[in-house]
Structure formats: structure tokens, C-alpha cells
N, C-alpha and C positions, 0 to 999 in steps of 0.2 A: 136389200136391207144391209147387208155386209157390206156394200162397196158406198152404201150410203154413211155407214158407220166411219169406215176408213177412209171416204174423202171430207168427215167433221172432223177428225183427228189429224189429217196432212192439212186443213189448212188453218186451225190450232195452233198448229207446229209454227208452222210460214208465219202467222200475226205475231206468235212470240217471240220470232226472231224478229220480224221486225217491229216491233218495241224494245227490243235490249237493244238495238243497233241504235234506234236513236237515243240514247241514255246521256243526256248529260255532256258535258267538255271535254275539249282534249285531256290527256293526264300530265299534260304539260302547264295547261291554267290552274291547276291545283298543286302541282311542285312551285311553283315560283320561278324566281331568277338562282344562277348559282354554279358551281362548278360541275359538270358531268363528263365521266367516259363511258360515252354509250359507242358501244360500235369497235373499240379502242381509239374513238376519236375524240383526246384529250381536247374539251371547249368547256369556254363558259356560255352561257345562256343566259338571257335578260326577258324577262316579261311585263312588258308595260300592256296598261288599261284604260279607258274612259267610258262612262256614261253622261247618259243627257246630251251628247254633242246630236244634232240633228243633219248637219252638212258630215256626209257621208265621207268623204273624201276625206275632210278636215279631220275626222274622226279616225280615220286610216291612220294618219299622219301623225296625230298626238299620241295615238298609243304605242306607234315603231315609236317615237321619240321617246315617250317613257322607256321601251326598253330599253334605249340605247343607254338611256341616263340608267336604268335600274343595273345595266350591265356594266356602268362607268364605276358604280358605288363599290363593285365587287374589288374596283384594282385600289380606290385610294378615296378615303371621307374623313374630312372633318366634322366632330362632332366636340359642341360645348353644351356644357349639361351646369343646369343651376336648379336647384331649388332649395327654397325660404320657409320655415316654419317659425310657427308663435302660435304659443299658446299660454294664459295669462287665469289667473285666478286668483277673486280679489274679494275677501271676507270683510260684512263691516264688523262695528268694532263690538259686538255682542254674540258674536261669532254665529248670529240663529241665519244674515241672509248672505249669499254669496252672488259673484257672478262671474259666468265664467263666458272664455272666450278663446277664438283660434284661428289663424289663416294659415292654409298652405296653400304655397304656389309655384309649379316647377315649370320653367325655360326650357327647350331643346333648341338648339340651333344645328344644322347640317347642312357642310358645303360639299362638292364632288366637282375636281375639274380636272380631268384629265384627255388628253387625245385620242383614239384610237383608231387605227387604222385597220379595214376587213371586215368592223361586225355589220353582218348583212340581216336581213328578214328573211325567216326559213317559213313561217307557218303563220296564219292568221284565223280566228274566230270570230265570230258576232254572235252573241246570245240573244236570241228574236225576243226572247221573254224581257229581260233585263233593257233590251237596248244597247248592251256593252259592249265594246269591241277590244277583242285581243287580237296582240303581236306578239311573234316570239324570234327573237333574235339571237344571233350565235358567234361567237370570236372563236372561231378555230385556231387555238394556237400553233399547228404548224403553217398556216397561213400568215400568222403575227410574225411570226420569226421570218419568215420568207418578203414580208411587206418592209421589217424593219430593216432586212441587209437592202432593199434595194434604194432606201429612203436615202435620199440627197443628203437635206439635212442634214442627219447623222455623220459624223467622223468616226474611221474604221476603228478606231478602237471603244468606241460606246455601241456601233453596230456587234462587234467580236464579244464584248464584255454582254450584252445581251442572248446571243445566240448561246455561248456557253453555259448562262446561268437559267436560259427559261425552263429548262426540265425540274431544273433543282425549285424554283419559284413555282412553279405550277404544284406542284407536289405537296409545299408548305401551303400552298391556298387550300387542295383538298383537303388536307387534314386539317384548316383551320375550319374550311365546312364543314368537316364531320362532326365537329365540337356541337353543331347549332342543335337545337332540337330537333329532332328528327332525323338526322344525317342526313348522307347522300341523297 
């Protein structure tokens, strides 16, 4: 009876862990994209996504791509912002009937075009439920600096004027991250 007792309770145990192990996403799909030093390994990180793509492959494809573009936004975005309001109220002349009226309508526009050399794909999901696939991709910046002195391209004084300034830049992006809701 005892050891029938103690093998309902060891494999209790066993089901509960595994059910917390399969729990849910990485904690990476739920951070976003953004600046981190995890490890003391100063990167930024991009997470792009898609649902409904059914070609598997293609779906691979578009969501690295989103991150690359979510991790391009971090270095440099145009953003034009409009919106239009009216609103109007118009009594007749016995003051008893009115009418009244209103539109609002706001524009976003946002462009992102910058190079990058090094952000690779470190991790990927697919949530069986949803259908949705994630990437998560990563710009190591001592890899950036390392990509930038060997680049042709570049003339030794915009490669030197880089290498000198990325600590000091990387530093002002964290702290502009920290700003966001939520911080780091």
C-alpha cells in the first residue's frame, strides 16, 4: 500500500514537471527586440514574426527577415506622424435643434534603412497553436566593430572614428532603452 502510495506521488511529480517544461515561449518572444547584455555580451537583438504563412520555409525566411528589419529600427527610423481633427457644432436659429459633428484621423509613416553587417539568427520558435513563427536574431557589437575595421569600403578614418566611438554609442542606446516601458 506504501509503495503504491509513493509510486502516485513520484509520478505526480514527473507529470508536473512535465507540464511546467512545456509552458509557453521562449522569454525571448515576450521581451521583444532591443538592447541587452546578457552574459557581458554588449548585442542588440531583433525579433521578427509571421502567421498564416503555410510554406514552411518561406515562413522561416520572413520572420529572420522581420528581425533583421526589427533590429535595423533600433540603429536609425524615420518617423512622420500627422493627425487631423474637426469638430463642428451647428445650432439652428431657435437655439431648441443642434448638430453636431467630428473626424479624427491620424497618418504614421515609418522608414528604416540602414546596413548591417554580422546580425545573424541565434534562436527560432514555432507556436504549433497559433501557427506563428519566430526568429531571434543578434548584432554583437564586438563583432560590429570587428566587421567595420575590416570593411573595404570604409576609409581609416571613419573605420578609427567608429571603433573609438562604439562603447560610448552603445551605452547611449542602453539608456535610451531603459527610458521604454518596461526597461531593459
Amino acid at each position: 500500500m506504501i509503495k503504491r502510495l509513493l509510486f502516485s506521488i513520484g509520478m505526480c511529480a514527473v507529470l508536473l514537471l512535465g507540464l511546467s517544461a512545456c509552458g509557453g515561449p521562449p522569454k525571448w518572444v515576450e521581451e521583444g527586440s532591443g538592447v541587452m547584455n546578457k552574459d557581458d555580451s554588449k548585442s542588440i537583438y531583433g525579433v521578427g514574426s509571421v502567421v498564416g504563412v503555410k510554406n514552411e520555409p518561406l515562413a522561416w525566411e520572413t520572420a529572420e527577415n522581420r528581425a533583421r528589419a526589427e533590429l535595423a529600427k533600433t540603429f536609425r527610423t524615420y518617423t512622420a506622424y500627422l493627425m487631423q481633427d474637426y469638430a463642428a457644432s451647428t445650432t439652428a436659429g431657435n437655439f431648441t435643434k443642434s448638430t453636431e459633428e467630428q473626424n479624427v484621423e491620424r497618418a504614421v509613416k515609418t522608414f528604416s534603412a540602414v546596413t548591417l553587417n554580422g546580425v545573424r539568427p541565434i534562436d527560432r520558435y514555432k507556436d504549433e497553436e497559433s501557427a506563428t513563427y519566430y526568429v531571434l536574431t543578434k548584432l554583437s557589437f564586438e563583432e560590429m566593430k570587428e566587421a567595420l575595421q575590416q570593411a573595404q569600403e570604409l576609409d581609416a578614418e571613419v573605420r578609427e572614428f567608429v571603433r573609438k566611438n562604439a562603447d560610448r554609442a552603445f551605452k547611449k542606446l542602453e539608456q535610451e532603452e531603459a527610458k521604454r516601458p518596461g526597461g531593459l
